[in-house]
C-alpha positions as CSV (number, residue, x, y, z in Angstrom):
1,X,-13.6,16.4,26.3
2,X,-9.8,17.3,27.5
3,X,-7.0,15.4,25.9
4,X,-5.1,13.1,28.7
5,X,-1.7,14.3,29.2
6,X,-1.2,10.8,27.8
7,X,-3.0,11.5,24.5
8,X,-0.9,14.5,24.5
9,X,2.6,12.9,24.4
10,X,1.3,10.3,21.9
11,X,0.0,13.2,19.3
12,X,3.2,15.2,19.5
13,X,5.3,11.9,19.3
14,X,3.3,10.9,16.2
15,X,3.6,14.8,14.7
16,X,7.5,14.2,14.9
17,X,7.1,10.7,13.7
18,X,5.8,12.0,10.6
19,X,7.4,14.9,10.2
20,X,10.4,12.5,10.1
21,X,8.9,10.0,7.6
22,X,8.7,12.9,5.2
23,X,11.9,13.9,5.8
24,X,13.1,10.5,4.3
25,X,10.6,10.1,1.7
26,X,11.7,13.3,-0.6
27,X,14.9,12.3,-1.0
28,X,14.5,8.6,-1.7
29,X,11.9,9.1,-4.2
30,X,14.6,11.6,-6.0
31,X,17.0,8.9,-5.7
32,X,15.2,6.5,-7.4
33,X,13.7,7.8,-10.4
34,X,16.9,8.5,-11.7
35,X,18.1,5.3,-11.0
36,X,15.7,3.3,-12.4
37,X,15.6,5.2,-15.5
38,X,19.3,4.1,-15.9
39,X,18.7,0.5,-15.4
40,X,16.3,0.9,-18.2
41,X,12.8,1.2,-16.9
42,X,10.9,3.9,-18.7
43,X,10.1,7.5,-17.1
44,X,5.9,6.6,-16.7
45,X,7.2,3.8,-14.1
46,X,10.4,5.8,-12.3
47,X,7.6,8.3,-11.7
48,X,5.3,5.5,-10.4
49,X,7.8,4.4,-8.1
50,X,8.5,7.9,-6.8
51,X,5.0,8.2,-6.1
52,X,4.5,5.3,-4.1
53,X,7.6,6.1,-2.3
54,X,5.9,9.6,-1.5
55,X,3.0,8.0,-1.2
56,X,1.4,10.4,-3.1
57,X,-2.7,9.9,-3.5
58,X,-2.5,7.1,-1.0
59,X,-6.0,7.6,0.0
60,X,-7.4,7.2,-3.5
61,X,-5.1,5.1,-4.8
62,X,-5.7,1.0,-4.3
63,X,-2.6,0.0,-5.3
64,X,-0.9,1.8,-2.6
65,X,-3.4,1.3,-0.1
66,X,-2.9,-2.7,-0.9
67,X,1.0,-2.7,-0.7
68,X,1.1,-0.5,2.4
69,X,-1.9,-3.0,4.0
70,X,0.0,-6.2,3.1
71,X,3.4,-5.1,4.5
72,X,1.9,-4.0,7.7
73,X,-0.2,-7.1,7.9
74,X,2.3,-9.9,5.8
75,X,1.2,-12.2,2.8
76,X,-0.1,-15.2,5.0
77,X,-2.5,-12.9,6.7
78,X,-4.1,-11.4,3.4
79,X,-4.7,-14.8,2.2
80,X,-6.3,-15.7,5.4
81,X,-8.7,-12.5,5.1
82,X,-8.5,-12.9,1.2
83,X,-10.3,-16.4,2.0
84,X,-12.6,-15.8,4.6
85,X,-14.1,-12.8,2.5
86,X,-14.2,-15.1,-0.6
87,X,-16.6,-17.2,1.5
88,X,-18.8,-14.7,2.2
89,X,-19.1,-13.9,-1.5
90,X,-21.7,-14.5,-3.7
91,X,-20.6,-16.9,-7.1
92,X,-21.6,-13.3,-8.4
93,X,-19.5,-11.7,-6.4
94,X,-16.7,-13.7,-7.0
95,X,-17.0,-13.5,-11.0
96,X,-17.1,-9.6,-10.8
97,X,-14.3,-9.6,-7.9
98,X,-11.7,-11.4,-10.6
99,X,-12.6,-9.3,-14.1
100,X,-11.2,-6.0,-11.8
101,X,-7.9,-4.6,-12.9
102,X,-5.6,-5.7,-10.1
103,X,-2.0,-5.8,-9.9
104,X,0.4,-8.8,-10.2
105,X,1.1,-9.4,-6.6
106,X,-2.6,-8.4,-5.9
107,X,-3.8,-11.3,-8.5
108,X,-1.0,-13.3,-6.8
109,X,-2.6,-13.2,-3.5
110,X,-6.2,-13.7,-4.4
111,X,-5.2,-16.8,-6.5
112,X,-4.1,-18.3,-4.0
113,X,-6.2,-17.7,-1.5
114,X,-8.7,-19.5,-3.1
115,X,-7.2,-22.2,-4.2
C-alpha cells in the first residue's frame, strides 16, 4: 500500500523531530554529569542521570519507560490507571506486584493509588 502524501510529510517531520531531540540530548547529558558530580552525587548516579537523559536502553529499561509514561500522561492519570488495574488484580497479584523493586516515585504512585 502507497504512503499518502500526508503520511509522507508527517514521517519526514517526525525524522527532523528526532534528529533534533538528539541534537539536544548529547549535550545535556554532558552537562550534567559533571555537574552533579560537583554537588556531590557519586559518578554511578551522574552516569544514571546521563543515561536517562539520553535515554539510553529506554526499551528495556522500566524505570525510563515509567518516567517518560508519567510525564506524557501526568501523576493524576497513573493513579487513575494504577487503581483501576489494582482492581482487576488478584490478592495474589497484588502481593507479588508490591515485593518488585520499584523506584521511589514509582512506590509513591502505587501507594497511593490504592489507598
Amino acid at each position: 500500500m502507497e504512503r499518502s502524501w500526508f503520511q509522507e510529510a508527517i514521517s519526514r517531520i517526525d525524522a527532523v523531530n528526532a534528529r533534533d531531540r538528539r541534537g539536544y540530548e548529547l549535550p545535556c547529558a554532558q552537562r550534567a554529569g559533571p555537574i552533579l558530580q560537583e554537588v556531590g552525587y557519586p559518578e554511578r548516579t551522574a552516569a544514571r542521570v546521563q543515561d536517562l537523559i539520553r535515554k539510553r536502553n529506554f526499551p528495556r529499561d522500566p524505570e525510563m519507560q515509567f518516567e517518560e509514561t508519567t510525564g506524557k500522561t501526568g501523576a493524576d492519570k497513573m493513579v487513575s490507571i494504577i487503581q483501576k488495574t489494582w482492581n482487576k488484580m488478584t490478592p495474589q497479584a497484588r502481593e507479588i506486584a508490591l515485593q518488585m523493586k520499584m523506584s521511589a516515585a514509582q512506590r509513591a504512585l502505587i501507594e497511593k493509588a490504592i489507598q
